[in-house]
N, C-alpha and C positions, 0 to 999 in steps of 0.2 A: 494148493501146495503150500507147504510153512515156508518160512522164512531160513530153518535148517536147513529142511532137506533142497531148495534154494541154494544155498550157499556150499553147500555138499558137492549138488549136484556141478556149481560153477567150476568149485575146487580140484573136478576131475580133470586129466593131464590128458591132451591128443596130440598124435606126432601129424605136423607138416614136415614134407621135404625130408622124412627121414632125423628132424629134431624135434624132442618131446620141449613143448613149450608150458607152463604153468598160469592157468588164466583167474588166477583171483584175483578180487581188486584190488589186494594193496599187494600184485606183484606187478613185475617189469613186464612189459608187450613191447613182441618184437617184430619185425618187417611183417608180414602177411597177415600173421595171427591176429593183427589187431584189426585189420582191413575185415578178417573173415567174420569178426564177431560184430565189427560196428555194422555189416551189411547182414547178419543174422542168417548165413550160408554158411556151410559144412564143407562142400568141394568145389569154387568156382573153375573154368578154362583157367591154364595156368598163364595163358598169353594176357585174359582180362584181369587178373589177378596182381602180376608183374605190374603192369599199366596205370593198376587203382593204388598201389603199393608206393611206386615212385612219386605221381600226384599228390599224395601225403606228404610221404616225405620231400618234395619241394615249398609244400605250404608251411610245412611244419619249422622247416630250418630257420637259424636266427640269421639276420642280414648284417655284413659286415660294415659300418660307416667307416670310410675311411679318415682319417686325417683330424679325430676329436683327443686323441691319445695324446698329441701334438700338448695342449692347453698343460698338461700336468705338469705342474711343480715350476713354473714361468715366472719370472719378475712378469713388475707391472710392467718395465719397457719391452719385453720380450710380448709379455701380451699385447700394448699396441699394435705391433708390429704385423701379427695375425690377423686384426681384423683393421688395417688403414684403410680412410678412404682417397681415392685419389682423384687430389686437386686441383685444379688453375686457378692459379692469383690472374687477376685484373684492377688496376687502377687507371684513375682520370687526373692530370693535373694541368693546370695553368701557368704559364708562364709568369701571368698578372702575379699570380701570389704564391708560385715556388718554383725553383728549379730542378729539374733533371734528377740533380743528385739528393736534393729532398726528399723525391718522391718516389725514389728506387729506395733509399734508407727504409724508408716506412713500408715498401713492400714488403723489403728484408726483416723489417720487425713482423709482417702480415705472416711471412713465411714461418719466423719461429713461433708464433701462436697457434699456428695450423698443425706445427708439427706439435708442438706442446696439448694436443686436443686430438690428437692423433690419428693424424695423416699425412700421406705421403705428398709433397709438393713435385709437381708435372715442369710446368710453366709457370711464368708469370709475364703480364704484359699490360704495358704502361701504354695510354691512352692519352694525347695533347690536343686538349679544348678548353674555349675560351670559358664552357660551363658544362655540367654534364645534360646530358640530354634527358629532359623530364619524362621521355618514354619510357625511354631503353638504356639510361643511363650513359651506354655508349654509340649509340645511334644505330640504325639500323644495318648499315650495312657491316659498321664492324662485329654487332651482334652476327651476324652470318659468316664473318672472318673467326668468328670462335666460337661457334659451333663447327666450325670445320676443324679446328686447333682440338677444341675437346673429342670430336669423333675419332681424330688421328693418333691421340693420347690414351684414347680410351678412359676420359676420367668420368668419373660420378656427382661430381662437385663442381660448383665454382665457387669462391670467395672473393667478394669485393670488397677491398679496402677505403669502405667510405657506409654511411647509413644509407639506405634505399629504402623510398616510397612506396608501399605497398606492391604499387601500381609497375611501379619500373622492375619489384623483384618477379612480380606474374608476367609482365612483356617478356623476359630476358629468361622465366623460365622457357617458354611458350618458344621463343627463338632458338633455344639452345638443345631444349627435351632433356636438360639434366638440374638437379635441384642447385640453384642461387640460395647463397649463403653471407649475409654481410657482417661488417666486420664486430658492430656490439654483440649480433645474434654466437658469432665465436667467441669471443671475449664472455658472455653469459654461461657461451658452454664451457667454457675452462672453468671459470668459478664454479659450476654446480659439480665437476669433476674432483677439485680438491676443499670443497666445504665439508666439513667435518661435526661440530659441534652444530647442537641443536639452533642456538641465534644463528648461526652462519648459514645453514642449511635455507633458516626460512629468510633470511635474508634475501640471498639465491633466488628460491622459488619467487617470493614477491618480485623479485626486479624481473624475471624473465615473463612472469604473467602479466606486468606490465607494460612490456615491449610487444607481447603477443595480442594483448586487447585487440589494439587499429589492426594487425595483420591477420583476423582471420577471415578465415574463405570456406566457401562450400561448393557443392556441383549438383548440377541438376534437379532433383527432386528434394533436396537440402534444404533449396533456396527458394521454392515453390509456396508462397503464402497459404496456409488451410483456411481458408471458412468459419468465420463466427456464427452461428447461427444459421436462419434462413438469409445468405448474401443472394443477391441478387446474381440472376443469369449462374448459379449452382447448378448443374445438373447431375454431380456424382450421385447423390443420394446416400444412404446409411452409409458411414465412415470417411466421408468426406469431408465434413462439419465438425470444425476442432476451435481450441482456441483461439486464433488466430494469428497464431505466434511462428515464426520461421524457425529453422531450427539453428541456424546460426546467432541470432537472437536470445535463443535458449545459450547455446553456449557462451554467448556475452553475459548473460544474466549470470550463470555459473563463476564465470571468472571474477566477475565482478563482488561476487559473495567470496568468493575464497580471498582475493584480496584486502577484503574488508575480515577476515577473519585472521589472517597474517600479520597484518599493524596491527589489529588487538594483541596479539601472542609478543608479536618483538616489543609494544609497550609494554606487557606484562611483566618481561625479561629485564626491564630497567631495570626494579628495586634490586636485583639481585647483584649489577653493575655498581649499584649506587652502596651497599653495602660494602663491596669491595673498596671503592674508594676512600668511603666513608671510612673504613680503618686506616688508611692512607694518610688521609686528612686528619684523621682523630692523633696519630702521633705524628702530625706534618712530616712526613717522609716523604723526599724530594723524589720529584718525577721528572725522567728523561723517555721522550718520547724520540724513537728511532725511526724515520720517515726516509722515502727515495721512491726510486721508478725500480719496476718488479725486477728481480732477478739483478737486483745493484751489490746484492753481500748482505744484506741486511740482521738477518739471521746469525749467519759466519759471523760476523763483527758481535754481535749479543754473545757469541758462544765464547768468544775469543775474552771478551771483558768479562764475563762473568763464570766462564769454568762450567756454563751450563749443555746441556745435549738437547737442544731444541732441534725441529728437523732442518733439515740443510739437505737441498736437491735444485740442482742443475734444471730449473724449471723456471717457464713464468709462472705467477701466481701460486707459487709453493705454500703459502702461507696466507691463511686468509681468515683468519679468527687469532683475534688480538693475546699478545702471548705476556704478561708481566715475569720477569726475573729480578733477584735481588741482587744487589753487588757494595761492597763493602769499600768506603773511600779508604785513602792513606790515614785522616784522623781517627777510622774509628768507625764513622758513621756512615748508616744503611741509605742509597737510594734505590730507586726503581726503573730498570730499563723495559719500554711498550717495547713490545715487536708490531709493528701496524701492518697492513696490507699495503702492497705495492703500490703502484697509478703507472699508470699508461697514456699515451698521445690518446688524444679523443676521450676518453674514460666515458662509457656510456653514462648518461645521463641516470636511468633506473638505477645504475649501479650507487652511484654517491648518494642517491635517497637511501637506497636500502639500507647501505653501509656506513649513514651519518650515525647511529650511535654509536657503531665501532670506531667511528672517527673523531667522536668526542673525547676520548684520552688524549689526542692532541694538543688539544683546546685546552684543556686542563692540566696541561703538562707545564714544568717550570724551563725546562730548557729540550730544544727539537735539533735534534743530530739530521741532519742531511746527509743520507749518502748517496754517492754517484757511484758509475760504473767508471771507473779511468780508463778501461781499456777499448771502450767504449768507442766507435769512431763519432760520434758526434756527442759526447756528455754534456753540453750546453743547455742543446734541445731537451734533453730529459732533463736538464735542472727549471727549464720553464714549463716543461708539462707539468714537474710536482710543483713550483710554486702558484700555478694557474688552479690545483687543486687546494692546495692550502687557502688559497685567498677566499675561498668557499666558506672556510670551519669557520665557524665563528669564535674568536678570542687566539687566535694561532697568530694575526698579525703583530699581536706586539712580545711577543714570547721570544726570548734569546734565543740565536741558532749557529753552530759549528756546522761547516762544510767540509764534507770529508770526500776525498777519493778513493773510492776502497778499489781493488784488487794492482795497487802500485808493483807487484811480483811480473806484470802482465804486459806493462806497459814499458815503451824504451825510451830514451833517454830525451828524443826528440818532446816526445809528448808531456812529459816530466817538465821541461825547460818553458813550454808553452803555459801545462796551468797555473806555474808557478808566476811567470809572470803577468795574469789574468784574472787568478786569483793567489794572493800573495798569502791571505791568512788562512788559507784550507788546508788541510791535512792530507796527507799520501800514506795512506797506509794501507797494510794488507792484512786481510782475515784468516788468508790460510799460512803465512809465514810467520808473522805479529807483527812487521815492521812498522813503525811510525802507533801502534795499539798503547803501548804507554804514555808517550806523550799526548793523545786523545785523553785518554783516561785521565791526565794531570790536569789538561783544561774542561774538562768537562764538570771533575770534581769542583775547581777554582767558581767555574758560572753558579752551583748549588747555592740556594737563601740561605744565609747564615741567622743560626736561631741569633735572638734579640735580645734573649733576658739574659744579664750576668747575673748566678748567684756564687755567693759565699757561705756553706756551711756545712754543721757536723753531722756527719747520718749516725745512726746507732748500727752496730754491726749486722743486727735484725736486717738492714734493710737493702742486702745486700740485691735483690733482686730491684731495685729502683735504682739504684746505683748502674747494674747492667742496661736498663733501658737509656739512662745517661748516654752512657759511652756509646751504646746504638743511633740513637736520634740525636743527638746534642754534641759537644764540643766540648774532650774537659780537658780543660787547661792547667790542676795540677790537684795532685791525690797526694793527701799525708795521712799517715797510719797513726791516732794515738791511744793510749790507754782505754778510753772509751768510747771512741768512736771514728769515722773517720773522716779529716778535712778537707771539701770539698769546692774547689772553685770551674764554673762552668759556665758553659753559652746555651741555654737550654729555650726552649718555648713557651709559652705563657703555662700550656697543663700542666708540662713536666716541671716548672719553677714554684707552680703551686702544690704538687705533690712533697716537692724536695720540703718547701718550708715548714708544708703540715707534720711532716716529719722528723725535722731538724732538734737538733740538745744544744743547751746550753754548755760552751765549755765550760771546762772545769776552771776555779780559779780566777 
C-alpha cells in the first residue's frame, strides 16, 4: 500500500458515540478515538473503553504544584522569608573572662547574623562554664537539654556562637540529629551571599575552602582504604585493587588544588589594584580610608559626603568589595573616600587572609575615619574589635584617625553626654539627617598632606588644562589675568611644579 493511499485511507472520518471525529495526524484526538486507534480496535465494550479512556486521561493531565507562583516578582527580604531556616543560638561563657551581659550582647549580634543569612531565630541559650567542653562543646547532658529544646521548636539548625573542633561539631551533631553550624562557618556564609565582583567572589570561595579543609568528613565506604596492587590478605579480586587513595583524601587533594589556584587568580588581580592606585599616587590625591564594625553607617556617611548612590541596606556585611568615591574639599582640591568592608567580634581568621589585599587601601591611606554605631548599646566593644583588626594591616598604626559616632539621630541625650565625655574629640553625626557631616568634612579636609612646592608663575592661556589640574590636586593661592598669560601662585607637588615650570613665560617687561 503507498504511502497516499495511507494517508487517505487514515483521513477517512468514523463516528463514535454519535460524534464524527477527524483522525489525521496533524488533527486534534479526542476522548475514546484516540484509545480506539492507539489499541488498533474498531468497536471495544464501551464499559472497557470508558475505563481505558479515563487512565489516559489521568496519566495524561498536568500536576498542579502548589505554592511556586508565591516566588514571583519578591524582594530579596521577601525571598528570605520563603525559604528560612530555623534556628537555635547556643553560647558558652565564663565568668573568668565575661559577664552575663557580654555574652547575651554577642548572642544578640549571633542573632542578627543568622537573620542577615537568612533565618529565622527560635532560641537562644547561654551556657556557664569554666571552659567549653572539648566533646560536645556543651557537655553532654546539656547536649540532650537541646536536643530536646530543638525537637520542641522544630528547628533545623543550630548555631553556635564560638569556632568548633571538628570533633565537637560531629559530637553535637550526632546528639542533637540536626546540622551544627558555628559562628565563622555563618559569617563565610554571609560574605559569599553579598560578594559581588570577581576578587570578592574568589576571595569568599578561598576563605571558606579554607575553613572546610580540617572539617571534611565521609561515611562508610568513603573512608574505606582500596588496595594498591596485590595488598596482602586482598581477597576482593578484579576491581578491588585501586590506587590506594581514600576518597576523602581525593577530596582534600581537590581542595587543595583549588586553593592553590585562587591565590594565583587574586595575585593576578593585584596589578589591576595597583594601576588604580597608581593614578592615585601619580597626581598624589589624598586618600581617606573609611573603616568601622559592619552595619556602623559606613556607606550612609560616604553617600552623605560625597553626593554619591553607593548601596546602603540595613544589613551586616552590605558591602564587601572595596568602593573608591571622589569628593571635592572647600579649596578646590580632589581626595578619595575607600568604603572598606566591615569587621566583626571574632572576624574569622580565613576571612582577613583572604581580604588582606582589600585591606590594603587602609594601609595606604593618608587619613582613617572610624566609624562607630552610637546607638549601639555597647560602641566601645566595637571600637576594640575594629582596632584589634587594624593592628593587623600593616602601616595603619601610624596613619591619622577621626572618631566618629554615626547614627547620633538614634541616640538620646543620656548617651550623648556619656561619649562626650569619654571621648571628647569624636564627632556625632548622622548619615541620614547630616548632623554634625560638615563639621567632619571641615576636619577631615584640615588632616589632608598639604602639597609642598610653592610656585610662582605665568602659564600661557594654551595651558589652561594644567591649570585645572592645579586647582584639582594642588592649592592655589591666587590667579591674575594678564595680557599674556596668566599669574600663577600655588602649593602644588613635585609633578605638577615641574609641569607648571616646563611651561611657564617670561613676563613681559
Amino acid at each position: 500500500m503507498t504511502q497516499e493511499s495511507e494517508q487517505s485511507k487514515a483521513a477517512q472520518a468514523f463516528q463514535t458515540d454519535g460524534e464524527w471525529q477527524d483522525t489525521r495526524a496533524d488533527a486534534p484526538l479526542h476522548g475514546r478515538s484516540q484509545v480506539l486507534l492507539d489499541q488498533g480496535q474498531s468497536g471495544p465494550e464501551e464499559g472497557e473503553a470508558d475505563e481505558a479512556w479515563q487512565e489516559r486521561e489521568r496519566r495524561n493531565q498536568f500536576k498542579h504544584v502548589e505554592g511556586l507562583g508565591e516566588l514571583e516578582d519578591v524582594s530579596e527580604v521577601e525571598y528570605r522569608k520563603v525559604r528560612l531556616e530555623r534556628v537555635v543560638l547556643v553560647g558558652v561563657y565564663s565568668s573568668a573572662s565575661s559577664s552575663l551581659e557580654t555574652a547575651e550582647e554577642s548572642l544578640r549580634e549571633l542573632a542578627a547574623l543568622a537573620q542577615t543569612a537568612g533565618a529565622e531565630v527560635l532560641d537562644g541559650l547561654l551556657q556557664q562554664r569554666d571552659k567549653p567542653d572539648p566533646a560536645t562543646y556543651i557537655g553532654s547532658g546539656k547536649a540532650r537539654q537541646l536536643a530536646d529544646v530543638v525537637a520542641s521548636q522544630e528547628a533545623d539548625t543550630i548555631i553556635v556562637d564560638d569556632d568548633l573542633q571538628p570533633s565537637q561539631r560531629r559530637a553535637l551533631e550526632d546528639a542533637t540529629k540536626v546540622k551544627v553550624v558555628d559562628r565563622t562557618a555563618l559569617i563565610l556564609d554571609i560574605f559569599a551571599q553579598h560578594a559581588s565582583s570577581r576578587e570578592g567572589k574568589a576571595q569568599v570561595e578561598l576563605a571558606q575552602l579554607e575553613y572546610m579543609l580540617p572539617r571534611l568528613r565521609g561515611w562508610g565506604g568513603s573512608l574505606s582504604r582500596q588496595a594498591g596492587g596485590q595488598a596482602a590478605g586482598q581477597s576482593g579480586g578484579i576491581g578491588s585493587r585501586g590506587p590506594g587513595e581514600t576518597k576523602i583524601e581525593t577530596d582534600r587533594r581537590v581542595i587543595r588544588h583549588r586553593i592553590s589556584r585562587l591565590k594565583r587568580q587574586i595575585k593576578q588581580m593585584a596589578p589591576a589594584r595597583e594601576v588604580k592606585r597608581g593614578s592615585r599616587r601619580r597626581y598624589e590625591l589624598p586618600t581617606v580610608a573609611v573603616v568601622g564594625y559592619t552595619n556602623a553607617g559606613k556607606s550612609s556617611l560616604i553617600n552623605r559626603m560625597t553626593g554619591s548612590k553607593e548601596l546602603v541596606e540595613n544589613a551586616l556585611f552590605a558591602t564587601l568589595d572595596t568602593a573608591v568615591r571622589r569628593a571635592r574639599a572647600r579649596d578646590g582640591r580632589l581626595y578619595a573616600l575607600v568604603d572598606t568592608v566591615g569587621f566583626v567580634r571574632r572576624l574569622p581568621t580565613q576571612l582577613v587572609e583572604a581580604f588582606k589585599s582589600t585591606l590594603e587601601e587602609v594601609g595606604q591611606a593618608d587619613v582613617i575615619v572610624h566609624v562607630v554605631d552610637g546607638s549601639h548599646p555597647d560602641p566601645f566593644s566595637q571600637i576594640e574589635a575594629v582596632d584589634k583588626v587594624l593592628a593587623t594591616i600593616p602601616g595603619a598604626e601610624g596613619i591619622a584617625r577621626v572618631l566618629v559616632f554615626n547614627k547620633a539621630d538614634l541616640m538620646d541625650p543620656s548617651t550623648r553626654q556619656r561619649i562626650g565625655r569619654l571621648e571628647p574629640d569624636a564627632f556625632l553625626v548622622s548619615a541620614g539627617t547630616g548632623e554634625g557631616v560638615e563639621a567632619l568634612s571641615e576636619r577631615v579636609e584640615a588632616m589632608l598632606p598639604k602639597p609642598h612646592v610653592r610656585v610662582e608663575a605665568r602659564l600661557p592661556y594654551a595651558s589652561g588644562s594644567l591649570l585645572s589640574r592645579v586647582r584639582q590636586y594642588g592649592k592655589v593661592l591666587s590667579v591674575s589675568y594678564r595680557g599674556d598669560g596668566v599669574d600663577l601662585v600655588a602649593d602644588v607637588d613635585d609633578r605638577l611644579a615641574a609641569q607648571i615650570m616646563s611651561q611657564a613665560i617670561e613676563p613681559d617687561g
